[in-house]
N, C-alpha and C positions, 0 to 999 in steps of 0.2 A: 368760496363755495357758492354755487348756484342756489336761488330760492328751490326749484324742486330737488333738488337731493338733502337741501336742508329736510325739508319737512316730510320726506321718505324718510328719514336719519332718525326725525323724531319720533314718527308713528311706526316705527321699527324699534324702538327705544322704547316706547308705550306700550307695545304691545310681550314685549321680553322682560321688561325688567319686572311684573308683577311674578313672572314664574323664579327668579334667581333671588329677588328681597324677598318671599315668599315662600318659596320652597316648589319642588318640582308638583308635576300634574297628578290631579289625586290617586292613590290605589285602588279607594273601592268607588267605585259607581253604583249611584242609585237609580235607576229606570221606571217610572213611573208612565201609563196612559195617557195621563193627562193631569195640568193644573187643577186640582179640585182641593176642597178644603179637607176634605181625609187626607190624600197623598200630601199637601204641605204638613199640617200637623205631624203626619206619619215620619215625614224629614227632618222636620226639626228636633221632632221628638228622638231620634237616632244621634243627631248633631249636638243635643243637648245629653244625654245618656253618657259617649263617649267624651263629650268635653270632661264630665263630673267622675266618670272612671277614669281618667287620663290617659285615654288610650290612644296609643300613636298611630292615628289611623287616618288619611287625609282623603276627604268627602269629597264627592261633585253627582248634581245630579242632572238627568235631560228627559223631557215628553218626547224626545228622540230616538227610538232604539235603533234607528238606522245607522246613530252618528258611533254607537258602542260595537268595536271589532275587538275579535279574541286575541288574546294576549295583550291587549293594550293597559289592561287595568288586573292587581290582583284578584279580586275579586269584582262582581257585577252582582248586584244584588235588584231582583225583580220586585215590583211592591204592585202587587195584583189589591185594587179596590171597586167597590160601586157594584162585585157580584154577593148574592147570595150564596153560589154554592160554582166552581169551576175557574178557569181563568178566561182574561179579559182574552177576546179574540185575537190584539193585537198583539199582548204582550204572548201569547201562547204561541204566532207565527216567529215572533225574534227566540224565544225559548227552542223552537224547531229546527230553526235554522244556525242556533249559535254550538258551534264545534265541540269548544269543549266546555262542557256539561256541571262537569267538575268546579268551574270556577264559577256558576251562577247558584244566587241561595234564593227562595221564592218564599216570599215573606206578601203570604193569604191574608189580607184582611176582610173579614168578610163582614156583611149585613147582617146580624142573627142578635135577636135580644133572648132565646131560646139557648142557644149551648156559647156561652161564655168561656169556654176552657180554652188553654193553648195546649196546639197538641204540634210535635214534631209528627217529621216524617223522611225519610229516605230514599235514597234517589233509587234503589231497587222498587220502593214499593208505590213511588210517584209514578204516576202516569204522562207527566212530562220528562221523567228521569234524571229530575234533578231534588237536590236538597232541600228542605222548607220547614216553615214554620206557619200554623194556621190560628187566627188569633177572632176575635170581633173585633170592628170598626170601631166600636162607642167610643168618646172620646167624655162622656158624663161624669162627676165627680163619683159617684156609687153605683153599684148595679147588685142584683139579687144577692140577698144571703149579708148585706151589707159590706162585701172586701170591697177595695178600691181598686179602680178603677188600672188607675195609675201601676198596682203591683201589676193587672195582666199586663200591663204593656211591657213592663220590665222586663218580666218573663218570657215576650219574644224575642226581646232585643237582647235577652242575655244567651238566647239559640243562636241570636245573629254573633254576637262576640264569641263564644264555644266556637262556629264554622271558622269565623275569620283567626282562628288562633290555630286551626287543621296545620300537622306539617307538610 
Protein backbone atom coordinates (compact mmCIF):
# COMPACT_ATOMS: atom_id res chain seq x y z
CA UNK A 1 0.00 0.00 0.00
CA UNK A 2 1.11 3.38 -0.93
CA UNK A 3 2.30 5.96 1.88
CA UNK A 4 -0.93 8.28 0.66
CA UNK A 5 -3.60 6.04 0.93
CA UNK A 6 -1.91 4.77 4.14
CA UNK A 7 -2.46 7.87 5.90
CA UNK A 8 -5.99 8.63 4.09
CA UNK A 9 -6.90 4.93 5.68
CA UNK A 10 -5.73 6.43 8.87
CA UNK A 11 -7.28 9.81 9.15
CA UNK A 12 -10.45 8.20 7.78
CA UNK A 13 -10.11 5.68 10.65
CA UNK A 14 -9.50 8.90 13.12
CA UNK A 15 -12.10 10.54 12.04
CA UNK A 16 -15.01 7.33 12.17
CA UNK A 17 -14.08 5.44 14.76
CA UNK A 18 -14.71 8.05 17.63
CA UNK A 19 -18.54 7.98 16.37
CA UNK A 20 -18.93 3.81 16.43
CA UNK A 21 -16.50 3.32 20.04
CA UNK A 22 -18.55 6.04 21.08
CA UNK A 23 -21.84 5.94 19.94
CA UNK A 24 -23.65 7.91 17.02
CA UNK A 25 -23.84 11.80 16.72
CA UNK A 26 -25.59 13.59 19.51
CA UNK A 27 -29.75 14.12 19.55
CA UNK A 28 -30.00 17.10 21.25
CA UNK A 29 -28.09 20.18 20.13
CA UNK A 30 -27.14 23.04 22.07
CA UNK A 31 -26.89 26.57 20.12
CA UNK A 32 -25.34 29.10 21.90
CA UNK A 33 -24.31 32.96 20.37
CA UNK A 34 -21.22 32.81 21.54
CA UNK A 35 -18.39 31.35 23.97
CA UNK A 36 -19.15 33.32 27.03
CA UNK A 37 -18.78 32.30 30.65
CA UNK A 38 -22.73 32.17 31.07
CA UNK A 39 -23.33 29.96 27.92
CA UNK A 40 -20.43 27.44 29.11
CA UNK A 41 -21.53 27.12 32.67
CA UNK A 42 -25.09 27.03 31.10
CA UNK A 43 -23.71 23.74 29.16
CA UNK A 44 -22.19 22.14 31.48
CA UNK A 45 -24.53 22.76 33.80
CA UNK A 46 -27.19 20.64 31.44
CA UNK A 47 -24.31 17.96 30.91
CA UNK A 48 -23.84 17.69 34.54
CA UNK A 49 -27.97 17.62 35.48
CA UNK A 50 -28.41 14.83 32.98
CA UNK A 51 -25.28 12.82 33.69
CA UNK A 52 -26.66 12.75 37.66
CA UNK A 53 -30.42 11.92 36.32
CA UNK A 54 -29.05 9.25 33.92
CA UNK A 55 -30.65 10.46 31.35
CA UNK A 56 -30.03 8.91 27.96
CA UNK A 57 -29.72 11.78 26.09
CA UNK A 58 -26.43 12.51 23.98
CA UNK A 59 -25.17 16.39 24.01
CA UNK A 60 -23.28 18.40 21.34
CA UNK A 61 -23.03 21.90 21.27
CA UNK A 62 -21.93 24.85 18.32
CA UNK A 63 -21.48 29.18 18.32
CA UNK A 64 -22.75 27.90 14.93
CA UNK A 65 -26.38 27.95 14.14
CA UNK A 66 -25.65 27.73 10.51
CA UNK A 67 -23.93 24.31 10.97
CA UNK A 68 -27.72 23.13 12.84
CA UNK A 69 -30.36 21.70 9.93
CA UNK A 70 -33.74 20.43 10.66
CA UNK A 71 -34.12 16.94 11.28
CA UNK A 72 -30.61 16.44 11.92
CA UNK A 73 -30.89 16.23 15.70
CA UNK A 74 -33.94 15.42 17.96
CA UNK A 75 -34.19 18.20 19.44
CA UNK A 76 -32.12 21.84 19.12
CA UNK A 77 -32.14 23.55 22.18
CA UNK A 78 -31.50 27.59 21.94
CA UNK A 79 -29.61 29.06 24.95
CA UNK A 80 -30.40 32.88 24.50
CA UNK A 81 -27.74 34.97 27.10
CA UNK A 82 -26.12 38.42 27.68
CA UNK A 83 -29.93 40.03 27.11
CA UNK A 84 -31.96 41.65 29.56
CA UNK A 85 -35.16 41.20 28.30
CA UNK A 86 -35.81 39.55 24.21
CA UNK A 87 -33.63 37.31 22.24
CA UNK A 88 -30.14 37.60 20.97
CA UNK A 89 -30.35 39.01 17.33
CA UNK A 90 -28.64 36.03 16.02
CA UNK A 91 -30.09 33.49 17.60
CA UNK A 92 -33.76 35.08 16.84
CA UNK A 93 -32.58 35.00 12.74
CA UNK A 94 -31.85 30.80 13.00
CA UNK A 95 -35.12 30.66 15.35
CA UNK A 96 -36.86 32.25 11.97
CA UNK A 97 -35.61 30.60 9.72
CA UNK A 98 -35.60 26.93 11.23
CA UNK A 99 -38.65 24.74 9.77
CA UNK A 100 -39.75 23.08 12.38
CA UNK A 101 -40.46 24.83 15.21
CA UNK A 102 -41.59 22.03 17.22
CA UNK A 103 -38.18 20.54 17.71
CA UNK A 104 -36.36 23.81 19.09
CA UNK A 105 -36.91 24.57 23.09
CA UNK A 106 -35.45 28.30 23.88
CA UNK A 107 -33.87 28.29 27.22
CA UNK A 108 -34.02 32.58 28.29
CA UNK A 109 -31.31 33.14 30.45
CA UNK A 110 -31.53 36.50 31.32
CA UNK A 111 -29.69 39.40 33.20
CA UNK A 112 -32.26 40.36 36.10
CA UNK A 113 -31.18 40.38 39.86
CA UNK A 114 -34.90 41.88 40.08
CA UNK A 115 -37.33 38.73 38.96
CA UNK A 116 -35.50 35.49 39.86
CA UNK A 117 -38.50 33.24 38.91
CA UNK A 118 -38.42 30.56 36.08
CA UNK A 119 -41.27 30.81 34.27
CA UNK A 120 -42.33 28.48 31.16
CA UNK A 121 -43.85 29.37 28.24
CA UNK A 122 -45.47 28.01 24.94
CA UNK A 123 -45.01 28.27 21.55
CA UNK A 124 -48.72 29.76 21.07
CA UNK A 125 -47.89 32.45 23.36
CA UNK A 126 -44.02 33.01 22.24
CA UNK A 127 -43.46 35.41 19.93
CA UNK A 128 -40.86 33.32 18.21
CA UNK A 129 -43.39 30.29 18.22
CA UNK A 130 -41.41 28.19 19.84
CA UNK A 131 -41.22 26.44 23.50
CA UNK A 132 -39.05 27.90 26.32
CA UNK A 133 -38.13 28.43 29.46
CA UNK A 134 -37.15 31.90 31.09
CA UNK A 135 -34.71 31.82 33.96
CA UNK A 136 -31.81 34.54 35.48
CA UNK A 137 -28.32 34.23 34.44
CA UNK A 138 -26.69 34.40 38.11
CA UNK A 139 -24.63 31.76 38.60
CA UNK A 140 -23.95 33.01 42.78
CA UNK A 141 -24.30 30.56 45.41
CA UNK A 142 -27.62 32.59 47.01
CA UNK A 143 -29.82 35.27 45.81
CA UNK A 144 -32.83 36.99 47.53
CA UNK A 145 -35.26 35.43 50.05
CA UNK A 146 -32.01 33.03 50.72
CA UNK A 147 -33.04 29.73 48.18
CA UNK A 148 -30.33 28.69 46.23
CA UNK A 149 -29.19 29.50 43.52
CA UNK A 150 -28.52 26.04 42.11
CA UNK A 151 -32.64 24.84 42.82
CA UNK A 152 -33.48 27.78 40.00
CA UNK A 153 -31.29 26.38 37.64
CA UNK A 154 -32.81 22.82 38.22
CA UNK A 155 -35.98 24.16 37.60
CA UNK A 156 -35.25 25.10 34.02
CA UNK A 157 -33.39 22.28 33.25
CA UNK A 158 -36.15 20.16 34.67
CA UNK A 159 -38.59 22.13 31.71
CA UNK A 160 -35.72 21.20 29.37
CA UNK A 161 -36.01 17.29 30.53
CA UNK A 162 -40.25 17.60 30.62
CA UNK A 163 -39.79 18.94 26.50
CA UNK A 164 -37.19 16.35 25.76
CA UNK A 165 -39.41 13.44 27.05
CA UNK A 166 -42.76 15.13 24.58
CA UNK A 167 -43.91 12.11 22.34
Amino acid sequence: MKAPTKLILIALFSILAPTFIFGAAPDVMVVFSGKTEVNMRAYNWIREVFHNKNLNYSLGATVDPSTVKAGQYRTVVVVNTGTAAGVDPILQKFIAGFPDKKDLYLVNLFRSKADLTVTTFSAASSPEGVDGVSAASTWRSRWMGGQNVQDMHLAWTNDLIQFLKRS
